[in-house]
C-alpha positions as CSV (number, residue, x, y, z in Angstrom):
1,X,75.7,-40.0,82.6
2,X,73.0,-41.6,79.7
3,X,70.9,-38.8,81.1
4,X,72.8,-35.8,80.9
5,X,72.3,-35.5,77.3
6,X,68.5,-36.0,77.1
7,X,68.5,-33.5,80.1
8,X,70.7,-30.9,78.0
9,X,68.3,-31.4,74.4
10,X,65.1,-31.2,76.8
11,X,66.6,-27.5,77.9
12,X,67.2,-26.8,74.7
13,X,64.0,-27.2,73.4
14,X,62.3,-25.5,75.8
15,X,64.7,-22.6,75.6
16,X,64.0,-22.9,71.7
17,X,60.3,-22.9,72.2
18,X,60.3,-20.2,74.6
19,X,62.4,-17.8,71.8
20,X,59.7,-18.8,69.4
21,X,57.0,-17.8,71.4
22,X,58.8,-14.6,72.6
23,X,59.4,-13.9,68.9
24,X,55.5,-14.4,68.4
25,X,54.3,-12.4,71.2
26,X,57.1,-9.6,71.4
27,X,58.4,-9.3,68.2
28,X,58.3,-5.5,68.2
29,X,61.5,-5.3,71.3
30,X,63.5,-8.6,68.7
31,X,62.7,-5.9,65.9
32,X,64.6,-3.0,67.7
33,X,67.1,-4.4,69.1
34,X,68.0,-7.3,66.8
35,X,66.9,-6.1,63.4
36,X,67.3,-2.5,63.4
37,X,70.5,-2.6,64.6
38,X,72.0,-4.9,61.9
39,X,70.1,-3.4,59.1
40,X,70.3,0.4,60.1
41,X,69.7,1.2,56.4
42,X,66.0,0.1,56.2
43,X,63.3,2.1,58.2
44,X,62.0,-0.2,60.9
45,X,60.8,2.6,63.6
46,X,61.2,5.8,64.4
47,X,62.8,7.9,67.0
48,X,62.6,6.5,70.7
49,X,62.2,9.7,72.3
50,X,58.1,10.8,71.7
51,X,55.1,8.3,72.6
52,X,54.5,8.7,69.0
53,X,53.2,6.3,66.2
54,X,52.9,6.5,62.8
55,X,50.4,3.9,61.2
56,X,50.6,2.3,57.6
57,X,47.8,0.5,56.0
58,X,49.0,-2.1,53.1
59,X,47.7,-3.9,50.0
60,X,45.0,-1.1,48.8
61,X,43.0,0.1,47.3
62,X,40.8,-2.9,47.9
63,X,37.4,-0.9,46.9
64,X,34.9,0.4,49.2
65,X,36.9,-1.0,52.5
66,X,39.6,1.7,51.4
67,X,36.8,4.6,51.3
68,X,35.6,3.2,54.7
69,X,39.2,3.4,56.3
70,X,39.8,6.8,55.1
71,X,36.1,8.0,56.3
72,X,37.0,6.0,60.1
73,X,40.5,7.8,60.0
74,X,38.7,11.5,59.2
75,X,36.6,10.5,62.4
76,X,39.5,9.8,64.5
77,X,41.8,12.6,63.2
78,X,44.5,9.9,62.6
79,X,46.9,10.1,59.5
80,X,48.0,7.5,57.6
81,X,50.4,6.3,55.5
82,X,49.0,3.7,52.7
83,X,51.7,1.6,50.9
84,X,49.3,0.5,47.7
85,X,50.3,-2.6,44.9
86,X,49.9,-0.9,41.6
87,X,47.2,-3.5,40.0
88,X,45.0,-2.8,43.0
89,X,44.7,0.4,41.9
90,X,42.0,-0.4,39.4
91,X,39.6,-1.4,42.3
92,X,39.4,2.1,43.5
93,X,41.0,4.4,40.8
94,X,39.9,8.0,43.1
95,X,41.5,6.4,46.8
96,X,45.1,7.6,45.8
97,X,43.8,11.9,45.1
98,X,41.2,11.1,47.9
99,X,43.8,9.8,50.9
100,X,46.6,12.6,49.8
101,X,43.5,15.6,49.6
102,X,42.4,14.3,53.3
103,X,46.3,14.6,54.4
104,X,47.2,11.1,53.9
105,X,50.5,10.0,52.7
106,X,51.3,7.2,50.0
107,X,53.6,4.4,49.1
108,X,54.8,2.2,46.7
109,X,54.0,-1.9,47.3
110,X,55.2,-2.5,43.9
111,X,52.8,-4.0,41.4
112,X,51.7,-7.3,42.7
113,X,51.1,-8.6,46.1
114,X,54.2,-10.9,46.4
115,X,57.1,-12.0,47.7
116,X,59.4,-9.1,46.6
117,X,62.6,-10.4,47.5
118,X,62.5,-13.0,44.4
119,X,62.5,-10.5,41.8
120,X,65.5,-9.7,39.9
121,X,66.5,-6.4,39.6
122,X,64.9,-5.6,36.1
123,X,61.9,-7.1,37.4
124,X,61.3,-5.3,41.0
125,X,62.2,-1.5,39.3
126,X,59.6,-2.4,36.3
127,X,57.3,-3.0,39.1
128,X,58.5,0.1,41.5
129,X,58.5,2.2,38.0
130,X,54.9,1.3,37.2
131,X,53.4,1.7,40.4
132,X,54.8,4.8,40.4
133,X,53.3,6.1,37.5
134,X,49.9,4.4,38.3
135,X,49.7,6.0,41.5
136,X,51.1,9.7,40.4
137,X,48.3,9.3,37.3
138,X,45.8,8.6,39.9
139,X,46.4,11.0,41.9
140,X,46.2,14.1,39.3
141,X,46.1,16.6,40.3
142,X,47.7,16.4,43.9
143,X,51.1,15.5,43.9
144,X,53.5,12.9,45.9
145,X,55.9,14.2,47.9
146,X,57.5,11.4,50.0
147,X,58.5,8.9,48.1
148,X,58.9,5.4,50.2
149,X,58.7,1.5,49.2
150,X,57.4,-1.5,51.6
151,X,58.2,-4.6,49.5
152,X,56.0,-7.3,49.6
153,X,55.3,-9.7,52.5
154,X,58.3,-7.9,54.1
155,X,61.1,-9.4,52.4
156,X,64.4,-7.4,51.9
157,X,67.6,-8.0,50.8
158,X,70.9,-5.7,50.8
159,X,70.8,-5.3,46.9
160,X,67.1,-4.3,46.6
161,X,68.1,-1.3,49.4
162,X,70.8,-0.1,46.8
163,X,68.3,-0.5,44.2
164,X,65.7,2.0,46.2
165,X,68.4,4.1,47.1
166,X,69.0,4.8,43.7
167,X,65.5,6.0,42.8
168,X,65.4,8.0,45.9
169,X,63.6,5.4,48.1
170,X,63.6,4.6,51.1
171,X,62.7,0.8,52.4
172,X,59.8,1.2,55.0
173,X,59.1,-2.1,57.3
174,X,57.2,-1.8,60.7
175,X,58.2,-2.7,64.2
176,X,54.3,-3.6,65.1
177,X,53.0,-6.3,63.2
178,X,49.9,-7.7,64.6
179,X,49.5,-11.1,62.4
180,X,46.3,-9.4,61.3
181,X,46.7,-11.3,58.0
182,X,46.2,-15.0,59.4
183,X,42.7,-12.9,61.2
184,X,43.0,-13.9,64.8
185,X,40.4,-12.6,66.9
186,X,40.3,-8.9,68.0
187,X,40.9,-9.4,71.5
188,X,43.9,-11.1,70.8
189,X,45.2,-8.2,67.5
190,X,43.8,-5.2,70.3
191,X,46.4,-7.1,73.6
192,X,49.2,-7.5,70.8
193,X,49.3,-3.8,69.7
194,X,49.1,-2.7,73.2
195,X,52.0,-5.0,74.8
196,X,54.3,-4.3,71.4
197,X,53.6,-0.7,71.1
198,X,56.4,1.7,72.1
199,X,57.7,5.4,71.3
200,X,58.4,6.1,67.2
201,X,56.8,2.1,66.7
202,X,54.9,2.1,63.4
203,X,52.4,-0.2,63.0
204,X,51.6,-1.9,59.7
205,X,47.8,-3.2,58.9
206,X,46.2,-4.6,55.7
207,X,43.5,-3.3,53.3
208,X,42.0,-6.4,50.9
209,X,39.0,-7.0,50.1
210,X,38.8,-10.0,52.4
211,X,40.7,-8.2,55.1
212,X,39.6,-4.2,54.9
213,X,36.4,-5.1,57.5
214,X,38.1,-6.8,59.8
215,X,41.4,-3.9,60.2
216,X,38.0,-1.2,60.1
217,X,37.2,-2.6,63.3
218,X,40.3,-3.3,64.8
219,X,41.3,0.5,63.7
220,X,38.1,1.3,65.7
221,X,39.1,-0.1,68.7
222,X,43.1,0.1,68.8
223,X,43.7,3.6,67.8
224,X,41.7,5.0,71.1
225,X,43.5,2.0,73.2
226,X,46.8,3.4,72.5
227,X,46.1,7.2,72.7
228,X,44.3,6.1,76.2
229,X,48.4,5.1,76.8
230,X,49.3,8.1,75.9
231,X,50.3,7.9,72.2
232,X,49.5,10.0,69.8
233,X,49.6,9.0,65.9
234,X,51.8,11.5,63.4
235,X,52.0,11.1,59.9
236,X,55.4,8.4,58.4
237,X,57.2,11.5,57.5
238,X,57.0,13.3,60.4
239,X,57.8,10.4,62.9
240,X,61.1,10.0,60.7
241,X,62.0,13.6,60.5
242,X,62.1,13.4,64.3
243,X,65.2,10.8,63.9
C-alpha cells in the first residue's frame, strides 16, 4: 500500500509535464478552445471557416529592420498588421505613413514595452492616449482607420477590456505565438508555425532592433511554408470582419 501513493504522484507528474509540454508545443488548439472560449470579449483568432491568416508584427518601429520588413512584405504581397509602442516611434518617425500608404494596418502597444496589466487605469489610457497621438502625427497625412490595442507582453485583465471598449478598442492577442522572443533556431520557429497554424489563426512576431533580423528571415521562410498549405494571409480587419 506504501507504494500506491508514490505510484499516483509519479502519474501525476508525468501527466503535469506532459500538459506543459503540450502547452509549449500546441499552444495555438489550448488558445481556442481554452482561452477564447472563456474570454470571448478579447480577439484571439478569427473565423474557423477560411485557411486564412492575418499576421501582426509587434514592438516597432525598431529603425531600418522596420523598412526591411515592409520592403520583404511588398515582395511577398503579404499585409500586415503592426501593433507599435509609442516611444519606438522616434527610431523610425516615416514607418507609421510608409506601412499604411503600402496597405498596412496599425495598432496601438501603448507607450512602453511592458507589462501592461500592472498599470492602473490613469496610467494605461495616458499611455493608449499618447500612442495614439504619436502614431496619428506620424502618419500625416494618411489616416487610421481601425483602431485596435495589443497590451504588452500579452497580459489582460477584464477591467483594461472595459477600459478599451470605451475608447473604441478592441484587445487584439494571437493564437500563433512562435516564442520568437527567447530566438530559438529557425528550424524549430518555421515546424512551430506550421503544426499551430489553423483557419482565421493570427500569428504575432516581433520587430526590435535586436530581433527585426532574425523575424526578416523567419518571415522569408514561413510565409511561403504556410501558403504551400494552402493559406493565404488577409489583412487583421478583414480576417475579423469574416466573424
Amino acid at each position: 500500500m506504501d507504494g500506491i501513493p508514490l505510484l499516483l504522484l509519479a502519474l501525476g507528474l508525468v501527466l503535469l509535464s506532459d500538459l506543459v509540454v503540450f502547452g509549449l508545443l500546441l499552444p495555438s488548439l489550448l488558445i481556442r478552445t481554452v482561452l477564447a472560449r472563456r474570454h470571448p470579449e478579447v480577439v484571439f483568432c478569427g473565423a474557423a471557416d477560411r485557411r486564412q491568416l492575418a499576421l501582426t508584427i509587434d514592438d516597432g518601429p525598431s529603425g531600418p529592420g522596420s523598412g526591411a520588413l515592409l520592403d520583404l512584405l511588398r515582395e511577398l504581397d503579404v499585409p500586415a498588421t503592426f501593433f507599435l509602442v509609442g516611444s519606438h516611434l522616434e527610431l523610425d518617425p516615416h514607418f507609421p505613413r510608409r506601412a499604411l500608404q503600402e496597405g498596412h494596418d496599425l495598432g496601438n502597444h501603448l507607450w512602453r514595452d511592458e507589462r501592461a496589466a500592472t498599470l492602473e487605469e490613469p496610467a494605461f489610457l495616458q499611455q493608449l492616449r499618447d500612442t495614439q497621438r504619436a502614431i496619428e502625427r506620424a502618419a500625416l497625412p494618411e489616416r487610421l482607420t481601425w483602431r485596435w490595442c495589443r497590451p504588452g507582453q500579452g497580459w489582460f485583465h477584464r477591467p483594461m477590456v472595459e477600459w478599451l471598449r470605451g475608447r473604441r478598442y478592441r484587445l487584439v492577442l494571437a493564437s500563433i505565438f512562435p516564442w520568437d522572443t527567447v530566438r530559438p533556431p529557425l528550424g524549430f520557429m518555421r515546424w512551430f508555425v506550421r503544426i499551430n497554424a489553423h483557419p482565421g489563426g493570427i500569428l504575432v512576431m516581433h520587430d526590435t532592433p535586436a530581433l527585426s533580423g532574425r523575424t526578416l528571415r523567419a518571415l522569408r521562410r514561413i510565409i511561403p511554408d504556410l501558403q504551400r498549405l494552402g493559406y493565404t494571409f488577409v489583412p487583421l480587419a478583414e480576417l475579423l470582419d469574416a466573424e
